[in-house]
N, C-alpha and C positions, 0 to 999 in steps of 0.2 A: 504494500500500500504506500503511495505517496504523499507523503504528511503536505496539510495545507498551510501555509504561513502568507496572512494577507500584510502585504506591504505596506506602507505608509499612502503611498500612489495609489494603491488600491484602496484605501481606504472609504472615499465620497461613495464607489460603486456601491462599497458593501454593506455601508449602511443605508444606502439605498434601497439594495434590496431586502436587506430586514427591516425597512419602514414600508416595502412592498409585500412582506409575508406577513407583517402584524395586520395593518391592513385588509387584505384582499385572501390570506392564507395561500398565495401565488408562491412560488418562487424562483420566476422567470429569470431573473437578472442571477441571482447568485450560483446556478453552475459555470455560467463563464466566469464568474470573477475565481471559482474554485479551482478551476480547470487554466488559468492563468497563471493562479500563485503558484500551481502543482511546474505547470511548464519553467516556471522561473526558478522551481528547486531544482530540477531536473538539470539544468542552462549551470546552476553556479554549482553540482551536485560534480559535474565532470570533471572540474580541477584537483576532485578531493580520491578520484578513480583510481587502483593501484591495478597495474599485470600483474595477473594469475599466470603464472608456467603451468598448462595443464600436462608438459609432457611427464613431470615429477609424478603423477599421481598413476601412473601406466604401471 
């Protein structure tokens, strides 16, 4: 699972869309803002990547 961590930038969206799910019980707006922060951990997730030698494990 990709942990979500909403950014500062993302902020306005996402409480947007929690004043759109109190509201309306929608929650149109808030998978993309989910599905954003996820792509952004995923983006700075790859500097932190080490090589596996899978031939050690033969």
């Amino acid at each position: 699972m990709i942990p979500v961590t909403v950014r500062d930038s993302q902020k306005p969206a996402y409480y947007a869309g929690l004043k759109e799910y109190q509201k309306t019980g929608q929650v149109n707006g808030l998978p993309d803002v989910f599905r954003r922060a996820q792509g952004l951990f995923l983006v700075d997730s790859y500097d932190f990547a080490v090589p596996y030698n899978y031939s050690r494990d033969k």
